[in-house]
C-alpha positions, 0 to 999 in steps of 0.5 A: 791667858784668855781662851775663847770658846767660840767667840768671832774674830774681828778687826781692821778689815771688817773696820773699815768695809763698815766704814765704807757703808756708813760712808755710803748711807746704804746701812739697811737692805738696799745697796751695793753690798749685799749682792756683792756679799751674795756673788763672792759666796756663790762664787767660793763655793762654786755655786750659781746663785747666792739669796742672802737671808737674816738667820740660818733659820730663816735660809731652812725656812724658806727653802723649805717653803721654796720647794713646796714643803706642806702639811702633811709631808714629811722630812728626814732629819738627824736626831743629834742637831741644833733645834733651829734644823728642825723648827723651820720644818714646823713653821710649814707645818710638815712633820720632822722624822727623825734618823740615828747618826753613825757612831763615827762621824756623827752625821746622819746615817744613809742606812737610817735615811732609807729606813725612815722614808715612808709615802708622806716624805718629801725631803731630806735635811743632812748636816753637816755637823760641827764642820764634818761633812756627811756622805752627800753621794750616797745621800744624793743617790737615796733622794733620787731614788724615791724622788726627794728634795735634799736641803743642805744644812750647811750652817756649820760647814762653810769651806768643807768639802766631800769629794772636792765639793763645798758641802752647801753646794750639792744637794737641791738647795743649801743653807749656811748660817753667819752667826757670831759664833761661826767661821765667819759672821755677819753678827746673824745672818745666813744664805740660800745658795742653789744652781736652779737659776728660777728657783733661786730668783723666786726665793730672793723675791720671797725674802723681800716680802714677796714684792714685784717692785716694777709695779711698787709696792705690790705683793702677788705672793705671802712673802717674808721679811728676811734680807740682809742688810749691807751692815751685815753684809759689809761685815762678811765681806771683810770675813770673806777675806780671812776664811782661808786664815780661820779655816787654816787655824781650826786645822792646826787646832784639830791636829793639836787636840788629836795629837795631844789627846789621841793618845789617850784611849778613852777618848775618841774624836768625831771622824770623818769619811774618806774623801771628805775634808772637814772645816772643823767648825769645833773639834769634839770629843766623847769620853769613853770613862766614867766621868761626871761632864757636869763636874769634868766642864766645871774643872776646865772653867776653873782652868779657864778652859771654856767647853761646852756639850754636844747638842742634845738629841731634839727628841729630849725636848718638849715639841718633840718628845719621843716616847720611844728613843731606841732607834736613835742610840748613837744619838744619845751615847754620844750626847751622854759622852761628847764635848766641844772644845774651844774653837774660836780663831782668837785662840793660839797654838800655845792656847789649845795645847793649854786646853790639852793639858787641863783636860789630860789634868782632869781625866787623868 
């Protein structure tokens, strides 16, 4: 028995659309593929329009660009998120201001976005994270109140909705990420998804080096090198075509672990909000018992039981150290207290009530 943490799920189907690119020599960034890859995504999430990027990163990087971020603003993000939601608001030379997340769902609190806000903010970056969507509506109706841009950090989310609506697909701009360990890959990879039909065909000519190809290779704007290739491209294709299955088995693996380790009363689970439904990129956990997580991670190992901890408070790190963390608590308890479990669509049923098992051994 071989658990995978995170690892991507591939086979016949992405084989053969990477065939069919090598076959077309269209390998690089120009070809048929990326496009389509660009329209079935737009097309999922109900967007209209889809600029595909080569990192989640560089998707935050120039939307933020895209809707006028500078110098001197500043934007809302969560405390507890990966690095690569903030960095980008950095490489525009903005300031990152950073809000406490809900006990709960671990997601950006309403309530902290609004205490957060001064003069200088111009944005708001949610995340939706692990899969688990945040409260868009409420969110939505905070920016439009003190005239903010709303900047989806999708990355982890692909196929979550909040009330009906793919998450990615509700604020000015979304941002997901294929990366080898998300719900689909294209071995890297991202993507801009937007309904601003101006706004979206400026971002695809700023991924393209800022190139006005009917006058060759002339470039009246800075530009970025971020395209896709058809290679990725291809890739997610094929992914495009098991979402459904990937996101059917994260949801068995959620109803698993609640059922084998909800009964357990000092564990609790990332919850989501009423009329939300998460992809359940991972199932996470925190431990309300004293345990050494270092030696509880190192116990599983040895199990063969892969897991890893939630992502550490950005503040905890040295570009953006806080001198004073006490507004950011929820943050902290639950990096002090929280796990990843294994998420990966290469695992079985049989394989996660095998997790439930070495983890109920361990804490017990």
């Amino acid at each position: 028995m071989k658990i995978e943490l995170d690892a991507p799920n591939l086979g016949a189907i992405e084989k053969a659309y990477i065939e069919k690119v090598i076959d077309s020599n269209f390998v690089s960034t120009f070809g048929p593929f990326v496009p389509q890859f660009e329209n079935e995504m737009a097309g999922y999430l109900g967007a209209k329009r889809a600029v595909s990027t080569q990192s989640g990163t560089a998707a935050l990087h120039v939307a933020l660009y895209e809707l006028g971020i500078r110098e001197g603003d500043e934007v809302i993000v969560p405390a507890l998120t990966f690095v690569a939601t903030v960095n980008p608001i950095v490489y525009v030379n903005a300031k990152p201001v950073f809000a406490d997340v809900d006990m709960k769902t671990w997601n950006i609190s309403p309530a902290e976005i609004e205490r957060c806000i001064s003069p200088k903010t111009k944005a708001i970056i949610p995340v939706h994270l692990y899969g688990n969507p945040c409260k868009m509506g409420e969110i939505m109706e905070i920016a439009a109140k003190y005239g903010l841009f709303v900047i989806e950090d999708a990355t982890e989310s692909l196929g979550a909705k909040y009330k009906g609506r793919y998450t990615g697909n509700a604020g000015d701009l979304g941002c997901l990420s294929f990366n080898g360990n998300k719900t689909i890959t294209t071995g890297g990879g991202g993507m801009v998804v937007g309904n601003n039909e101006k706004r979206m065909e400026h971002i695809k000519f700023l991924v393209n080096q800022a190139r006005d190809e009917s006058k060759g290779y002339y470039h009246p704007e800075i530009g970025f090198n971020y395209r896709m290739t058809n290679l990725e491209a291809a890739m997610g294709l094929g992914q495009m075509e098991r979402l459904g299955e990937f996101l059917a088995k994260k949801k068995i693996y959620n109803d698993i672990y609640r059922e084998e380790l909800g009964k357990l009363d000092f564990i609790k689970f990332q919850e989501s909000y009423d009329d939300s439904e998460s992809s359940f990129w991972f199932t996470c956990i925190t431990i309300h018992k004293k345990a050494d997580l270092a030696a509880v991670m190192d116990s599983l190992k040895n199990k063969g039981v892969p897991v890893r901890r939630v992502f550490m408070p950005i503040t905890n790190f040295p570009p953006y150290m806080m001198t004073d963390n006490s507004s950011l608590k929820n943050s902290y308890d639950i990096y002090e207290k929280g796990l990843c479990l294994p998420c990966s669509t290469l695992n079985s049923a049989d394989d996660i009530y095998y997790a439930c098992k070495a983890i109920k051994e361990i804490l017990s």
